[in-house]
Structure formats: C-alpha cells, structure tokens
C-alpha positions in Angstrom: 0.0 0.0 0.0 0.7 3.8 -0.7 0.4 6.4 -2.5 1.1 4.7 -5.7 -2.4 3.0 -5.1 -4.1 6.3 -5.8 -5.8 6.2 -9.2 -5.6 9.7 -11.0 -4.8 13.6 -10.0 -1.2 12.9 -9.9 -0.7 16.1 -9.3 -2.6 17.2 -6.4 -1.6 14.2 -4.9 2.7 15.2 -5.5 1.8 19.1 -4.4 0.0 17.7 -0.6 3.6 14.5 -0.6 5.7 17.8 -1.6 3.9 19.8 1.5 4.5 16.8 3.8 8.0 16.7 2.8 8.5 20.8 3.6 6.3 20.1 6.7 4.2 22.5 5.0 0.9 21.2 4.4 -1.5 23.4 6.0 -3.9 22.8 9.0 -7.4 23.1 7.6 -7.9 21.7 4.0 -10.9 21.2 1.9 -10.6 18.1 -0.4 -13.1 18.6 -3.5 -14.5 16.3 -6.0 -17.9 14.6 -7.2 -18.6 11.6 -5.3 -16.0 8.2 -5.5 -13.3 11.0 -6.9 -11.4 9.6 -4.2 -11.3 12.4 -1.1 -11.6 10.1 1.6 -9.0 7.7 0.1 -6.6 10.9 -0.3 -7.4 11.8 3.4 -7.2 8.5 5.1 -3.4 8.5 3.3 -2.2 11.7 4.2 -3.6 10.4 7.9 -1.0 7.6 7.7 2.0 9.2 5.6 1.5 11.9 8.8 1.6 9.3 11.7 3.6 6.2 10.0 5.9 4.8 12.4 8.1 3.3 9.9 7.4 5.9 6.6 9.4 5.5 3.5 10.3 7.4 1.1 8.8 7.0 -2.8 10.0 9.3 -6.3 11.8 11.3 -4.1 8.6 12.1 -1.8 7.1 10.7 1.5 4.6 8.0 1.6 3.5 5.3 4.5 4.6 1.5 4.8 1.0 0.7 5.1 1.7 -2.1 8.1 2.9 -0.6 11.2 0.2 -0.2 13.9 -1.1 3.1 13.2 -1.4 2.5 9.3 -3.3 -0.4 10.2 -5.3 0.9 12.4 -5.8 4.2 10.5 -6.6 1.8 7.7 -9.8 -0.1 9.6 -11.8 3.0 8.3 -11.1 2.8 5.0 -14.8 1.0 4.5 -16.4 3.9 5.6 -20.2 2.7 5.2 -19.2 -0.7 7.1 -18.2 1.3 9.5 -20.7 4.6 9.6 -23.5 1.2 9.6 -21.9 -0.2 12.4 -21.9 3.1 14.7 -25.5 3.8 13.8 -26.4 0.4 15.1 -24.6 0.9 18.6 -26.5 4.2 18.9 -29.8 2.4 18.1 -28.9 -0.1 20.6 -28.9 2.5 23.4 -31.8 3.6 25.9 -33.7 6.1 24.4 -32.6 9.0 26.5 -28.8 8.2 25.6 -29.8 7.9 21.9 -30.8 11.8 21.8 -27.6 12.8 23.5 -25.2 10.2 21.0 -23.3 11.6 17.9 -22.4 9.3 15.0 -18.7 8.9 15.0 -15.9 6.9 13.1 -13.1 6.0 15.2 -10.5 2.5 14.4 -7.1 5.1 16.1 -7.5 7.5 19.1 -5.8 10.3 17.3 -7.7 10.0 14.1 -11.6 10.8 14.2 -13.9 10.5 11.5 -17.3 12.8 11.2 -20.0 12.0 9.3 -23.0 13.7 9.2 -25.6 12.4 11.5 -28.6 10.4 10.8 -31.9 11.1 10.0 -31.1 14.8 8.8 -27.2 13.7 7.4 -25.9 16.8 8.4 -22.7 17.6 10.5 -24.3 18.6 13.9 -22.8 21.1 16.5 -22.5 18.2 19.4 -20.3 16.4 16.5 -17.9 20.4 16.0 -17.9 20.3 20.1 -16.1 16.8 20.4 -13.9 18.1 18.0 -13.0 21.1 19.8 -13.0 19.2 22.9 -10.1 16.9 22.5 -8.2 18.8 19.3 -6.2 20.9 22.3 -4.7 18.0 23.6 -1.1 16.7 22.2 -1.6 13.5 20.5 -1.1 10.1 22.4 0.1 7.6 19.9 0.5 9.8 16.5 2.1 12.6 15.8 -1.1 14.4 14.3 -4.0 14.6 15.1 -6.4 14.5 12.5 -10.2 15.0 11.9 -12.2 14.3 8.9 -15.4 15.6 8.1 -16.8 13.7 5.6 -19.1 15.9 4.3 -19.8 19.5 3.8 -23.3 20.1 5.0 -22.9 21.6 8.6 -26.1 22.7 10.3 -25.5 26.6 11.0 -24.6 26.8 15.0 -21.9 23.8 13.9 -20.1 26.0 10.9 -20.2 28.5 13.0 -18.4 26.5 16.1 -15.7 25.1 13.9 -15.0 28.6 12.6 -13.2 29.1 16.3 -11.1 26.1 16.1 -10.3 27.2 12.1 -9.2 30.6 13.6 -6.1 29.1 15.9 -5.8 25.2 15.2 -3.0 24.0 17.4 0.1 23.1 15.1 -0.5 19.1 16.1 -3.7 18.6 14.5 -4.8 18.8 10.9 -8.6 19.2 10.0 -10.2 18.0 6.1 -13.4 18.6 5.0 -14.7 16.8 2.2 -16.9 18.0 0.0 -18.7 17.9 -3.4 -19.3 21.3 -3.8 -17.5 23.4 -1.8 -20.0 26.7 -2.2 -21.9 24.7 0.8 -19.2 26.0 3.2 -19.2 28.9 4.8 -16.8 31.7 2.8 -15.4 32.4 6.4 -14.8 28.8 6.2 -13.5 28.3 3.0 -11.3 31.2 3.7 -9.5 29.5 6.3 -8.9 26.5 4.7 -6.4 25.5 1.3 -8.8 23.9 -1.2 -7.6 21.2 -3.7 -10.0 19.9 -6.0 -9.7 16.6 -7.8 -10.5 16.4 -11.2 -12.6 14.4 -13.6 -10.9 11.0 -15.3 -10.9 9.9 -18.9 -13.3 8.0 -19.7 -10.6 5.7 -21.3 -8.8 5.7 -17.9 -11.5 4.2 -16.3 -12.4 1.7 -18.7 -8.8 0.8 -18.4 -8.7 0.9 -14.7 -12.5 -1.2 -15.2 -11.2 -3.9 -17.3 -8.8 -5.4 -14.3 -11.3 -4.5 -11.4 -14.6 -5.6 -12.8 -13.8 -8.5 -15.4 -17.0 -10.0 -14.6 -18.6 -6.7 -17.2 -18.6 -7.2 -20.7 -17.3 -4.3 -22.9 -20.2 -2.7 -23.5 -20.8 -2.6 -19.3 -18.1 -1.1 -18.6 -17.7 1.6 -21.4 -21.5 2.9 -20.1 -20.4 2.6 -16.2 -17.2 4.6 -17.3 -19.4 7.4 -19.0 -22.3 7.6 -16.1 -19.4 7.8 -13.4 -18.7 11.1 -13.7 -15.1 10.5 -14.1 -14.8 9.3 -10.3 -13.4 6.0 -10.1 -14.8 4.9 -6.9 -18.0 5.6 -7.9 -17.5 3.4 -11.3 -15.9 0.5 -8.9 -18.9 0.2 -6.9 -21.6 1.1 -9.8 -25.1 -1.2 -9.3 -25.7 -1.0 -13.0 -28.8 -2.8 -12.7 -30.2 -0.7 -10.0 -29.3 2.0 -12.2 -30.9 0.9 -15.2 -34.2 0.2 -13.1 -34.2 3.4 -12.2 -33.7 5.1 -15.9 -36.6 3.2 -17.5 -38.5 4.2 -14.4 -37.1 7.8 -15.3 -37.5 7.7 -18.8 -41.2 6.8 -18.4 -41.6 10.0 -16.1 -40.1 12.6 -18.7 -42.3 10.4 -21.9 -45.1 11.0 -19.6 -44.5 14.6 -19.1 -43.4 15.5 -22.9 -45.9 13.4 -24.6 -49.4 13.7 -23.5 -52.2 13.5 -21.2 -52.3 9.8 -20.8 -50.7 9.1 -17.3 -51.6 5.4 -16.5 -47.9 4.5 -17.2 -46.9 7.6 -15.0 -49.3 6.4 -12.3 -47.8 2.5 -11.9 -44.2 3.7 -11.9 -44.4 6.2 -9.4 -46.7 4.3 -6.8 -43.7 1.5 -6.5 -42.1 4.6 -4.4 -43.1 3.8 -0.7 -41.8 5.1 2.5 -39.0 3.7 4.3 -35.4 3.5 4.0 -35.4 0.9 1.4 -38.2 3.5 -0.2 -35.4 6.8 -0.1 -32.9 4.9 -1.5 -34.6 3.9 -4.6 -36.1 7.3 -5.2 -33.1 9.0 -4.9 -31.4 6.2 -7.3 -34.3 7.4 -9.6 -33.8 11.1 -9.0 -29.7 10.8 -10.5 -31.1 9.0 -12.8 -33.9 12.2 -14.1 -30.8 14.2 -13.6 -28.8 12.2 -16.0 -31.5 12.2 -18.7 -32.1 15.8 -18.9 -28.3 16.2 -18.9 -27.8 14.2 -21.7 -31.2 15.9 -23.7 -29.3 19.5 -22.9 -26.4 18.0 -24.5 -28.3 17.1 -27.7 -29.9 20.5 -27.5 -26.4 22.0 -27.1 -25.3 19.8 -30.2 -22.9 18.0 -28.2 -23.9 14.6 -28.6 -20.6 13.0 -28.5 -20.9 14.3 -24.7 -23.8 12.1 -23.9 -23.2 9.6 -20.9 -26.3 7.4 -21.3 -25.1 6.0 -25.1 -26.9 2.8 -25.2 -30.6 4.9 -25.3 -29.3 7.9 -27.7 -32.4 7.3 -29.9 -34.6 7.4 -27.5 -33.5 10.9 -26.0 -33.2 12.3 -29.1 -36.5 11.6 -29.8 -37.3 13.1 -26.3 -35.1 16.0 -27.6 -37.1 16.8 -30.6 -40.3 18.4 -27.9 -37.7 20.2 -25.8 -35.8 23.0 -25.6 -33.4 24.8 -22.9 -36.1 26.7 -21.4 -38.0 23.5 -20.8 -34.5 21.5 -19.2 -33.8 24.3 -17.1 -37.5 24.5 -15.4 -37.6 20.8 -15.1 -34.1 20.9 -13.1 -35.6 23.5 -10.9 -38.6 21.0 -10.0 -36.8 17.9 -9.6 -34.5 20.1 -6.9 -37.9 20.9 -5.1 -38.8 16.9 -5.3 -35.7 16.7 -3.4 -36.3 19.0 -0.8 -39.3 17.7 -0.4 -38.4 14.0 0.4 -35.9 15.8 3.5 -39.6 17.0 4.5 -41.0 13.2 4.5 -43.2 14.3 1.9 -45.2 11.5 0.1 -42.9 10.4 -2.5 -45.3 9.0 -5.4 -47.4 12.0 -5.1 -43.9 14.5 -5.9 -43.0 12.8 -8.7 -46.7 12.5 -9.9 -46.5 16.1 -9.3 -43.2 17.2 -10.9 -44.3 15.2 -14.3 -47.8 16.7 -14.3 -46.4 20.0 -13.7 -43.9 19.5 -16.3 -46.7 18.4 -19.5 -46.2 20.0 -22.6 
C-alpha cells in the first residue's frame, strides 16, 4: 500500500507529498471532488503518511509503509459505510434517553476521528464540531497528528459557526479535512481559512482501463456505459449497481415520456406508486432522481449539439427523440422542479405524489 495506489490527480496528490515533505501542508484543507473521486481515500493516506511509524520514502517524496500499527489501524476505516452502519447500530442499541444525547462517530485510532453527518437529517451537527474542539487541544497520544475528517460539507449553521473558532487558531499538532462535493456549501469564512484542492474528472478511457482489471465479470459494453455515467470518479465506477441504475432510468425515462408526450398518465401512475416510505423507499427514489438528472443532462447536450458528450449512449435514440419536444427553457424548469422533489423527500413528503406532481407539472 501507498500512495502509488491512488488512481488519478497525480498532481494534487505530489503538491500535498511535496507539503508533507517541507512540513508544510496546512492545518485546515478542503478536499473537492464529485462523489467516488477519491477524497476520503486521499485523506485516510495523508492520515497515515502523517503518523507512519516506519514511513518511507517513494519518487523522491514521502509515503506510508502501510503495516505498522497506526497505518493499520488508520486503515480499519477505509470501509467507511461498514463502518458509519456499524456506529448507527450501537447508537440504536442504546436507551432512548442516551440515543438523543449520541453523535455518530468513526473511530478504528485514538488520534484519528472521523465525522459523518448524523442520521436522519445527514448533516454535521454542533455536538459532532464540540467533540472536536474538545479533544483537538490536547497533544496527541500515539500519533504525531491529530487528524479530523469531516466527511461531508453540509454543517447545520450553529456547527459551521463552532468550527469557525477552532479554524481561527488550530493548534500546530492537528490537521482538520473537510470533504466536500461542492464546496460553495461551506461557509466563505470557512472556505477562507482553509487551502482547497480539487480533484479532477478522469478519462473516460482511464476508467475503462482501470474497469477492465477490477470488474472482469462486465462485458465491454458494461463497462464503457459505467465509465461514462461515473462522472469520471473511479470509486463511484468500482462500486456502480448498474442494474439498480438501469431500473431506475426506465422508471425515469417513463416520467419525462409522460411529461413531454401527453395527457395519458396510466404508465406515469404504476411507476411512481412503487415509491413507498422507508429506508429501502429513499434509497430507490433517490437512485431514480440521478437518474432524471442524467436524462435531462444528456437531452441539454443534444440541445447543445454536443452529442458526443452524452453519458447514457446505449438509449441515444430514445432521447433524441425526447429532444425533438424540448428545448433549454424546458430542461432548465424541469431541473428547478426535480430540486424541489428533493427537498421535499428531507420534508418526509409522500414520494409518489412528488413525482406525480413534478411530471404533471412539467406536461407540454
């Protein structure tokens, strides 16, 4: 293991070795990229090139061994929905008056903390900022960093405001990433105080390449969709439930025929009434709301005349015959309203009757 391991942004990833190296790699950073572009990787292996108890040294620059007991350790939270699942668990396992007062933490070294954002709302919470500033004051016990990792940028507003004070005057022995998709999210007082590096896109080629050795059990074809729908993130493409996926585009595709092609909604109706509540019920709608996303992406990009930009390839007759009733006006307005289906699902709002809503809406 090391940083040789680390598929793409070969540059970002010399600059932060090259700060290590200087001892010059600041205290706050913010680590940008779509989802599966690799943040927490990068993170996790700065965490151990920072605290390796036997580094080495790799094209000139510093990198970890991967095996002594802090890389190891350090290393335990590299499956970080394993173990985000098995935290939520303990905290449903408590009484229910400890449950209310329990953050979700991540925690395999006690000088390295991990902080997603806490369940139901998925937001980084002000009792999750305090723990932070509760224990980054004191000197680490068996690293020589302390390091925190937020692992997502949407902070409630008395927690971006908390972790502003500990941004201000960080103590020289601890280092503090925030991850995050879009950066705009964060405060500008926070993004102010904090160096930003944001990873880039891959090649579509790249991935197919990187594809071909990961996922031999995909045929060609597979594989040169999953690298175009990725988003250029390789994580994302590693782990892609193309099935689930396609599921969800037929579901998506009959949403946007519905809404461009006529009164007749019967098709509509059956579609949208397999969306129920539950956890199992969010999952699936938001697999179906990237999905909507992707379509009208792909119809602005035929609008656009950039069709050689399209991701979802294997359908290009069908959205171009989709394109053919649009226009940019029309894209645009249905972007807005699938954003509002969005919000309204983080209200509990009845699922089938938002997207029965945002198609209806939507008609010709």
């Amino acid at each position: 293991m090391g940083f040789s391991d680390f598929h793409g942004n070969s540059d970002i990833v010399r600059c932060l070795r090259d700060m290590l190296a200087r001892e010059r790699l600041p205290h706050a950073l913010i680590l940008a990229g779509a989802k599966g572009s690799g943040k927490y990787t990068l993170a996790l292996m700065l965490a151990k090139a920072m605290n390796c108890l036997a580094p080495i040294i790799t094209d000139g620059l510093p990198d970890f061994c991967g095996r002594c007991s802090n890389c190891v350790r350090i290393g335990q939270s590299e499956d970080l929905e394993a173990r985000f699942a098995e935290a939520v668990e303990a905290r449903e396992n408590l009484r229910e008056m400890d449950k209310k007062e329990t953050r979700i933490f991540v925690q395999t070294h006690p000088d390295v903390l991990i902080i997603p954002p806490d369940p139901p709302q998925m937001m980084n919470k002000v009792d999750q900022v305090r723990r932070v500033i509760e224990t980054i004051y004191y000197r680490p016990g068996e690293a020589k960093e302390r390091v925190y990792i937020f692992t997502d940028s949407a902070f409630m507003k008395e927690a971006a405001n908390s972790l502003l004070k500990v941004l201000e005057e960080p103590p020289e022995y601890a280092t503090i990433f925030l991850l995050a998709e879009n950066p705009g999210e964060l405060l500008a007082t926070i993004r102010s105080r904090c160096v930003t590096f944001c990873l880039g896109a891959l090649d579509s080629e790249d991935i197919e390449g990187y594809l071909s050795k990961h996922r031999p059990d995909w045929n060609p074809w597979q594989r040169a969709l999953v690298a175009r729908l990725c988003g250029g993130a390789i994580g994302r493409a590693r782990s892609f439930d193309l099935a689930a996926y396609l599921a969800a585009r037929s579901n998506a595709l009959t949403i946007l025929a519905s809404a461009l092609r006529g009164n007749d909604h019967s098709e509509l109706f059956k579609v949208t009434e397999s969306y129920r509540p539950g956890a199992e019920g969010r999952e699936k709608t938001e697999q179906l709301l990237r999905a909507v996303y992707s379509l009208l992406q792909d119809l602005m990009f035929l609008e656009s005349g950039a069709a050689d930009l399209i991701r979802n390839t294997d359908i290009q007759g069908e959205l171009k015959k989709l394109a053919e009733v649009t226009d940019f006006e029309w894209i645009a307005s249905a972007a807005q309203r699938l954003a509002e289906v969005e919000r309204g699902m983080r209200r509990n709002l009845l699922r089938s009757l938002s997207l029965d809503a945002f198609a209806t809406a939507m008609e010709r």
